[in-house]
C-alpha positions as CSV (number, residue, x, y, z in Angstrom):
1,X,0.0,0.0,0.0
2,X,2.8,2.8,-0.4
3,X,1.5,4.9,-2.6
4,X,-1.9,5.3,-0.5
5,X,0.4,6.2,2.4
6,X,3.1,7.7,1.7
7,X,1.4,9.8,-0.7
8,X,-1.3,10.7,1.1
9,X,0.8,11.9,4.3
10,X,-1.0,14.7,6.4
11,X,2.2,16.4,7.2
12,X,3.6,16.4,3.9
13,X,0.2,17.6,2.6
14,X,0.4,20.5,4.8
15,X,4.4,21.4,4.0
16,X,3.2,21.5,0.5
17,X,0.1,23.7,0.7
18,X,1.8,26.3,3.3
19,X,4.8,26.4,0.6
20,X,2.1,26.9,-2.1
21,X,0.5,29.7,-0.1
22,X,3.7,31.5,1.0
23,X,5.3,31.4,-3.1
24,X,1.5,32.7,-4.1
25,X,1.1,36.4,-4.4
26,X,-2.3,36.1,-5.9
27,X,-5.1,33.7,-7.0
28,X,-3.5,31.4,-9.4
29,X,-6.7,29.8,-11.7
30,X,-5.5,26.4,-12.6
31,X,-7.6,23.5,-14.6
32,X,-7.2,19.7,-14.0
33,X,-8.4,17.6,-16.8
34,X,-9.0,14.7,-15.4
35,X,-12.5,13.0,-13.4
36,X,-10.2,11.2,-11.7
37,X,-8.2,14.4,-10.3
38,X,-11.0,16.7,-9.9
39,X,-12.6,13.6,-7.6
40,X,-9.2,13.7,-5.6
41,X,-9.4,17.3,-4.9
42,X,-12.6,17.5,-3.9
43,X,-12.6,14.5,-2.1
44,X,-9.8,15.5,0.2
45,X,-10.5,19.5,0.6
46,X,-7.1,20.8,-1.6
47,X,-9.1,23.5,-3.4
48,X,-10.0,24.6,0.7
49,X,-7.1,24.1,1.5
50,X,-5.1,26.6,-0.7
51,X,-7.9,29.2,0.2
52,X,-6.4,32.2,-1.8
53,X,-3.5,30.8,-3.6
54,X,-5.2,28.6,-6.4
55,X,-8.6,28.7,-7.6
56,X,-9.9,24.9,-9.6
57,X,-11.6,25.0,-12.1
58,X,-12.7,21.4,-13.9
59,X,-12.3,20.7,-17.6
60,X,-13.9,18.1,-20.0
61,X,-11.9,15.4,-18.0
62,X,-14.5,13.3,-17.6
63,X,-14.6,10.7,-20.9
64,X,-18.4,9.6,-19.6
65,X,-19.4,12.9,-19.5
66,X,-18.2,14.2,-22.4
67,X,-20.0,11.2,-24.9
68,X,-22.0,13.0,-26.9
69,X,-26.0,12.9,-26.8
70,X,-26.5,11.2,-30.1
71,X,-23.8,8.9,-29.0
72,X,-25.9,7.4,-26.1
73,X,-28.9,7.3,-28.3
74,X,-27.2,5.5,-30.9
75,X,-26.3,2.7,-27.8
76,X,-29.9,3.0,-26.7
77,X,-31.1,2.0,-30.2
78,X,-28.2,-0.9,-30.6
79,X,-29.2,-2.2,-27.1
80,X,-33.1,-2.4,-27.9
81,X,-32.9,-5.1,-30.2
82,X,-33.5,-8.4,-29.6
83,X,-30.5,-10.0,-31.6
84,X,-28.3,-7.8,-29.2
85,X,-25.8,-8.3,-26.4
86,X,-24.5,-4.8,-25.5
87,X,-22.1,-4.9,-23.1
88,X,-20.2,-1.8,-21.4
89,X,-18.4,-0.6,-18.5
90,X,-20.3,0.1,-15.4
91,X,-20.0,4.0,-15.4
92,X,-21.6,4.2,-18.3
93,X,-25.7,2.5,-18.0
94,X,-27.2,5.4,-15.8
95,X,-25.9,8.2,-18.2
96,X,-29.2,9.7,-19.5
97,X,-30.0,10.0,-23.3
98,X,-32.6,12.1,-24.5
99,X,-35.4,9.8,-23.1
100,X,-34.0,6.8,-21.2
101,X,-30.2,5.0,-20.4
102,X,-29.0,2.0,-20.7
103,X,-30.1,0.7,-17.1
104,X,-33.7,1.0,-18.3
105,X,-33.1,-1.1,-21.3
106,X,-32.2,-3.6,-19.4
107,X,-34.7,-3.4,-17.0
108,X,-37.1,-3.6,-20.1
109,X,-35.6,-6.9,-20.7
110,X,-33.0,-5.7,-23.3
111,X,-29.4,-7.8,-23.0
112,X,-27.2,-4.8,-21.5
113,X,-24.4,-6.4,-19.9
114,X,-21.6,-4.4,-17.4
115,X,-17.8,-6.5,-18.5
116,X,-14.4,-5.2,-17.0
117,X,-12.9,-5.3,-20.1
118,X,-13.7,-5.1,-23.8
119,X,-12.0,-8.9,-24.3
120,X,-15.2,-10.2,-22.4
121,X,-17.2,-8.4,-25.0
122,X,-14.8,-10.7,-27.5
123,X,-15.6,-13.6,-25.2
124,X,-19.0,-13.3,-25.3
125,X,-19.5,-12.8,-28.9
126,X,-17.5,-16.4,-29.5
127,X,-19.4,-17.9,-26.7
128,X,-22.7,-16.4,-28.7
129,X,-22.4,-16.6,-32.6
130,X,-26.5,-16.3,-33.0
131,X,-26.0,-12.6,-31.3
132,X,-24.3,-9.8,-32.3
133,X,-22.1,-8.4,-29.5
134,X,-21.4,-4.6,-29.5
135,X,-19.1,-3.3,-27.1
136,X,-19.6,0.8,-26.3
137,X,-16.1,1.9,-26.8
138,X,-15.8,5.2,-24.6
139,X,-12.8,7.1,-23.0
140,X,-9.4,8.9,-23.4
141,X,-6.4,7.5,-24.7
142,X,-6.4,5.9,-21.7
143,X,-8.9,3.3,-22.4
144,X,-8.2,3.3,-26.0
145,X,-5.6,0.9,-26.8
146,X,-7.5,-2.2,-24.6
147,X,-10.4,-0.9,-27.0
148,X,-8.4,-1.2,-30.3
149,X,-7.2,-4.7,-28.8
150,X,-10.8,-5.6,-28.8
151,X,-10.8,-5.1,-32.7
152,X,-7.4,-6.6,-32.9
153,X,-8.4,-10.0,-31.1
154,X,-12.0,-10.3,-33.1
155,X,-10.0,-10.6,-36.4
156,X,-7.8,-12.9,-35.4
157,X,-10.6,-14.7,-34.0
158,X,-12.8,-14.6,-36.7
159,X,-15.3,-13.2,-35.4
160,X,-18.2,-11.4,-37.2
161,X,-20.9,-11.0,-34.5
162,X,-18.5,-8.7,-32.7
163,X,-18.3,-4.3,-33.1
164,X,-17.4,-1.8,-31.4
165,X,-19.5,1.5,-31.1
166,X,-16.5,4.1,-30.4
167,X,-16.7,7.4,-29.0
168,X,-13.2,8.1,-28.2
169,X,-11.9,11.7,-27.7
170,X,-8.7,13.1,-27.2
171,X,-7.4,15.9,-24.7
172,X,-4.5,18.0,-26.2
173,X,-7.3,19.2,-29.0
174,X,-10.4,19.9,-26.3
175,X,-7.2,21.7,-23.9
176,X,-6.7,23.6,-27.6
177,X,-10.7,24.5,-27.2
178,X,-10.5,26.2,-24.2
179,X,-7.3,28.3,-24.6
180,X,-9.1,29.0,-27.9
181,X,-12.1,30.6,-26.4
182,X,-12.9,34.5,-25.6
183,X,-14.3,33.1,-22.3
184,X,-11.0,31.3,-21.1
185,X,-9.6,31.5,-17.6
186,X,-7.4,29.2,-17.0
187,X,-3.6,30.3,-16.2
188,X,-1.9,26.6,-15.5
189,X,-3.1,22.9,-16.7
190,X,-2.8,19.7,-14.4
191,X,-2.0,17.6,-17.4
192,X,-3.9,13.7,-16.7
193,X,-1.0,11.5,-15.6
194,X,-3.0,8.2,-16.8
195,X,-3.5,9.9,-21.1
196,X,0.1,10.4,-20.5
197,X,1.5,6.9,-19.1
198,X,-0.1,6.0,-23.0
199,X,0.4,9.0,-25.1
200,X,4.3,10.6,-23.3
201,X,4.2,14.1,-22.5
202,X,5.6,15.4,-25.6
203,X,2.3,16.6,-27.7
204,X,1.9,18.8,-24.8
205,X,4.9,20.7,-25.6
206,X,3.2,22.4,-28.9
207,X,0.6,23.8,-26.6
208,X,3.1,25.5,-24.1
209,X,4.7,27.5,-27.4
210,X,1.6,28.4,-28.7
211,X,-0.6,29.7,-26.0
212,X,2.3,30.7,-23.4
213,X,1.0,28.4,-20.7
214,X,3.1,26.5,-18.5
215,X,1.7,22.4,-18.2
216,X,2.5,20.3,-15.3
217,X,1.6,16.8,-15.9
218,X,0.4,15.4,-12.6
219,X,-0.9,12.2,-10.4
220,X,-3.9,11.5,-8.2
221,X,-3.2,11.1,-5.0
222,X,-3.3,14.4,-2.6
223,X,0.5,14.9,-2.7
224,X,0.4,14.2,-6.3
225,X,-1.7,16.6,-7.1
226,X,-0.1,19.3,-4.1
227,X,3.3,18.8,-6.2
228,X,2.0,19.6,-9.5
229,X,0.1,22.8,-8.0
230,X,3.3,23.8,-6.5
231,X,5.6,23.5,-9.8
232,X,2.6,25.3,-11.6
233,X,2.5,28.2,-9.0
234,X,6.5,28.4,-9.4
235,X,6.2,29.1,-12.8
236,X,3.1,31.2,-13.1
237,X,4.8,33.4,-10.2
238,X,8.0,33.7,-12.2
239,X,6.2,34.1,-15.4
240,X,7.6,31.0,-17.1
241,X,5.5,29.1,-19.7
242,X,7.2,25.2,-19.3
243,X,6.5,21.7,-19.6
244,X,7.0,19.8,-17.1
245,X,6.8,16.5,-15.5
246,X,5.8,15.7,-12.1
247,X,4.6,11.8,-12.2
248,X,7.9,10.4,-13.1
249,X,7.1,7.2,-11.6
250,X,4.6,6.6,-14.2
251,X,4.9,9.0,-17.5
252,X,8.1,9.6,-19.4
253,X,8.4,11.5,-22.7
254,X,7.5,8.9,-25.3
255,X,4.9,6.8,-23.6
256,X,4.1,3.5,-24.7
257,X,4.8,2.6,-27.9
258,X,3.6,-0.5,-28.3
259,X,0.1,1.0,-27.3
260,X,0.4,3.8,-29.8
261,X,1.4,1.3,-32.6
262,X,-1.8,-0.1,-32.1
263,X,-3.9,3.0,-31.8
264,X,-2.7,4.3,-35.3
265,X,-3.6,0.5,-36.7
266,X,-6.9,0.9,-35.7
267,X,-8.0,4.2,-35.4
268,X,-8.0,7.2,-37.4
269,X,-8.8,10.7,-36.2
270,X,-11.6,12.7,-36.4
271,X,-13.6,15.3,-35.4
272,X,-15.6,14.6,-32.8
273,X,-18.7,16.3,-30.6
274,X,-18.3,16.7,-26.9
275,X,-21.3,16.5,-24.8
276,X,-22.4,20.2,-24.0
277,X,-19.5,21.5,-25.6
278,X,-19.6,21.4,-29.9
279,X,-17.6,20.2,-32.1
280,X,-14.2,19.8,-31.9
281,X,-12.1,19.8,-35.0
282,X,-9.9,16.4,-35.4
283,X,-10.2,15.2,-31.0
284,X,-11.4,11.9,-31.3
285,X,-11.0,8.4,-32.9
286,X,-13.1,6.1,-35.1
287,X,-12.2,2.9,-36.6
288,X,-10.0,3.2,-39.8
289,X,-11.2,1.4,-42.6
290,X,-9.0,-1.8,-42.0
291,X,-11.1,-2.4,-39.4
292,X,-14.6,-0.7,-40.5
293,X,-16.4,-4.1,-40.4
294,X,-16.3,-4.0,-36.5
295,X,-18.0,-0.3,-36.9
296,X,-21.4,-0.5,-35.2
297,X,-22.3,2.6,-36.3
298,X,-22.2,1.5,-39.8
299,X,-23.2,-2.4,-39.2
300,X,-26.7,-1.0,-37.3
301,X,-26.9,2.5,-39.3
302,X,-27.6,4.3,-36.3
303,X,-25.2,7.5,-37.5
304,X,-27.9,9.4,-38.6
305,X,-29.1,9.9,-35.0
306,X,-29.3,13.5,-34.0
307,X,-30.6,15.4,-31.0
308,X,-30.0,18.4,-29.0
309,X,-29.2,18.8,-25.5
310,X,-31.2,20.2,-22.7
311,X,-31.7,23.4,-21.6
312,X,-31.8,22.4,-18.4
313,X,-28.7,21.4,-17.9
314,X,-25.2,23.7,-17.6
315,X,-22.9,20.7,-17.8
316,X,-21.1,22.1,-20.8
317,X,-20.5,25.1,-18.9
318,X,-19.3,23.1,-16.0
319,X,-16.9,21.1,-18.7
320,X,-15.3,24.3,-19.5
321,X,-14.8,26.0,-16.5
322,X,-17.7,28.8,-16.5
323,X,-19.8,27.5,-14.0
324,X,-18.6,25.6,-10.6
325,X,-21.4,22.6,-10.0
326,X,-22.8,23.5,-7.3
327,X,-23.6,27.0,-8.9
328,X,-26.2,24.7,-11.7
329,X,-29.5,26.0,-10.6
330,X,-30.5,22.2,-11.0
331,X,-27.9,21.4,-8.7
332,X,-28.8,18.8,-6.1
333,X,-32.7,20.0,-6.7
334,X,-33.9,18.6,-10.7
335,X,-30.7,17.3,-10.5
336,X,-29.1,14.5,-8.4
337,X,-27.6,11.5,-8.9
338,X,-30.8,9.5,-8.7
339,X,-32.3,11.7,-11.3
340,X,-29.6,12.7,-13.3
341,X,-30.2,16.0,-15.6
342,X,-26.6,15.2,-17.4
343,X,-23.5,12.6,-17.2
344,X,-21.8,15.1,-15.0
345,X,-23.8,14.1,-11.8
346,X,-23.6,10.8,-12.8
347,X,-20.7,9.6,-13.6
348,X,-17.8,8.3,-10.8
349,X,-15.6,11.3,-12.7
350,X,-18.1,13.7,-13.3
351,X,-17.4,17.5,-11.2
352,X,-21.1,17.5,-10.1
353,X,-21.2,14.2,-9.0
354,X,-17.8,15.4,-6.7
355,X,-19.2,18.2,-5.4
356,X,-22.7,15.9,-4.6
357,X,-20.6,13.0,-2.6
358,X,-18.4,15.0,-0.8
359,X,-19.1,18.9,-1.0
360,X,-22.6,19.5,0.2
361,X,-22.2,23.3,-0.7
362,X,-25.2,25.5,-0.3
363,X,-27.8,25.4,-2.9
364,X,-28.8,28.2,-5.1
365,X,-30.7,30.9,-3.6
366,X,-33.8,30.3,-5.6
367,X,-33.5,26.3,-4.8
C-alpha cells in the first residue's frame, strides 16, 4: 500500500500547501483535466485548503461525460434489439439519453451487460455466434488501446458478430478549445497523468509555445496533485511558460509505444462532438477502414441519430470552467444522482457528482 500512504501523508500535505501559499502572491486559476483528479481534490479538501492561492476550475476530464447525446442514443437504439448483447463498462448505463439509459433497457428486458474489459465483449460474442455483440467503446487515450485490442483480437478470432460502437476523444485538441475561447480562464493545466502513461508528454509541448501556458503533468493522490500545483505556481509566479513532469514514476516523454502502434492501426482521427461542448475539429477516434467491419455505427446505421441537448442542464458550462457545479440551478434540486439531468452528476468522474458525494455546498438561492 505505499503509494496510499506515503502519498497521502498529512504532514507532507500541509508542508506543501503552506509552501504553495507563501510562493503565491495572488489567486492562481489552474484546470485539471482529469475526473479522476477533480474527484481527488474535492474528495480530500485541496481546493480549501489553498484558500487564496489557487482557484480549480474542472475541464472536460470526464470521458463519460463528455460522450455526446447522439452517442448514447445510438447505444440506446443498438441495445433495444432483440439479436443484441451490448455490453459496457459500469459507469456508463445510468448516463441519460434524450429519453432513457442503458439501465432502463435492461430493465425492459434488453441484453445490456456491465464487463471489466472489452476482451469479455470478444468472449462473449464467440461464446454467442446467434447474437451480435457490440461493445460501447468510450474514454481517453487511456482506455483506447485495450479498445483497439478488442478489434485486434475479433480478427484474429474470426469473429463477425462482434463491433465496437467508439466514441473516443482526445485531450490536447479539447485543452486547444478552451485556450481558444474568448471566455477562457485558465492560467496553469494539471496535465492527466494516466492519457500520459499512453500518449508521453511530448504533444503537450506544442501547446506550451503556442498559448504561453506553462503544463504540469500530474498524479492523483493528494501529494500528487499538491506537487504539481506547487511546480505550476513556481512558474506562473516567475512568469515562465514550461512543460513539465511531475509523475515520473509513471509518464516519461514517449509513452508506450507499443500502445500507440496499435492505436494508429486501428483508429484514425476525427472530429468529434463533446457533450455540452460542440464540435471539436480532429479530437477523437473512429475505426480506420481496416477495421470498418467492426463499426457498429455502420453495421446498425444508427449515424444518422441526432438530438440536442437540454436546456436544463449547464454541464457544458461546468466542462469548460464557466460555471462551478454546485452554482447549476439544478444542482442537487432537478438534478441528483438518482435523477440525473446530465452525465456530470452521474458519472464516478463527473465534477457535479464530486461536489454531490463529498461537497454538500449551499444550494442556489432560488433552490
Amino acid at each position: 500500500m505505499k503509494y496510499l500512504d506515503e502519498f497521502r501523508d498529512p504532514v507532507a500535505a500541509r508542508a506543501l500547501v503552506d509552501e504553495i501559499k507563501r510562493r503565491a502572491t495572488r489567486t492562481w486559476t489552474i484546470m485539471e483535466v482529469c475526473g479522476g483528479q477533480t474527484h481527488s481534490i474535492i474528495r480530500n479538501g485541496i481546493d480549501q485548503l489553498l484558500g487564496d492561492a489557487v482557484e480549480f476550475i474542472h475541464g472536460p476530464g470526464c470521458p463519460v461525460c463528455v460522450t455526446p447525446l447522439e452517442m448514447i442514443d445510438r447505444a440506446l437504439e443498438i441495445a433495444a434489439r432483440d439479436d443484441v448483447i451490448f455490453c459496457s463498462f459500469g459507469d456508463m448505463v445510468r448516463v441519460p439519453g434524450s429519453h432513457e439509459d442503458l439501465f432502463t433497457v435492461k430493465a425492459r428486458g434488453g441484453d445490456v451487460r456491465i464487463v471489466y474489459s472489452p476482451l469479455d465483449a470478444t468472449r462473449i460474442a464467440a461464446e454467442n455466434p446467434d447474437k451480435e455483440v457490440v461493445f460501447f467503446g468510450v474514454g481517453f487515450e487511456t482506455t483506447a488501446p485495450a479498445n483497439a485490442m478488442s478489434v485486434v483480437h475479433a480478427g484474429r478470432l474470426g469473429l463477425t458478430n462482434f463491433s465496437l460502437l467508439v466514441s473516443h476523444v482526445l485531450v490536447p485538441p479539447a485543452m486547444t478549445a478552451i485556450l481558444s475561447s474568448p471566455t477562457n480562464r485558465v492560467q496553469g493545466f494539471l496535465g492527466a497523468g494516466h492519457v500520459c502513461t499512453v500518449m508521453g508528454t511530448s504533444e503537450y509541448g506544442p501547446l506550451v509555445e503556442q498559448f504561453g501556458i506553462p503544463i504540469v503533468v500530474s498524479g492523483f493522490e493528494p501529494l500528487d496533485l499538491l506537487e504539481g500545483v506547487r511546480q505550476l505556481v513556481d512558474l506562473l509566479e516567475d512568469g515562465k511558460a514550461e512543460l513539465r513532469n511531475a509523475y515520473p514514476r509513471a509518464v516519461n516523454a514517449v509513452g508506450n509505444t507499443v500502445a500507440q502502434d496499435t492505436l494508429r492501426e486501428v483508429f484514425v482521427v476525427t472530429d468529434r462532438q463533446w457533450r455540452g461542448i460542440g464540435m471539436i475539429p480532429q479530437s477523437g477516434w473512429t475505426l480506420s477502414p481496416r477495421y470498418a467491419q467492426f463499426d457498429a455505427e455502420l453495421k446498425f446505421g444508427v449515424k444518422h441519430l441526432e438530438v440536442a441537448e437540454s436546456a436544463d442542464c449547464h454541464a457544458g458550462e461546468v466542462l469548460q470552467g464557466l460555471l462551478k457545479p454546485n452554482e447549476c440551478p439544478a444542482f442537487g434540486t432537478a438534478c441528483t444522482p438518482r435523477t440525473p439531468l446530465g452525465a456530470t452528476m452521474v458519472s464516478t468522474e463527473g465534477a457535479c457528482a464530486a461536489y454531490y458525494q463529498f461537497r454538500r455546498l449551499e444550494l442556489p438561492a432560488h433552490a
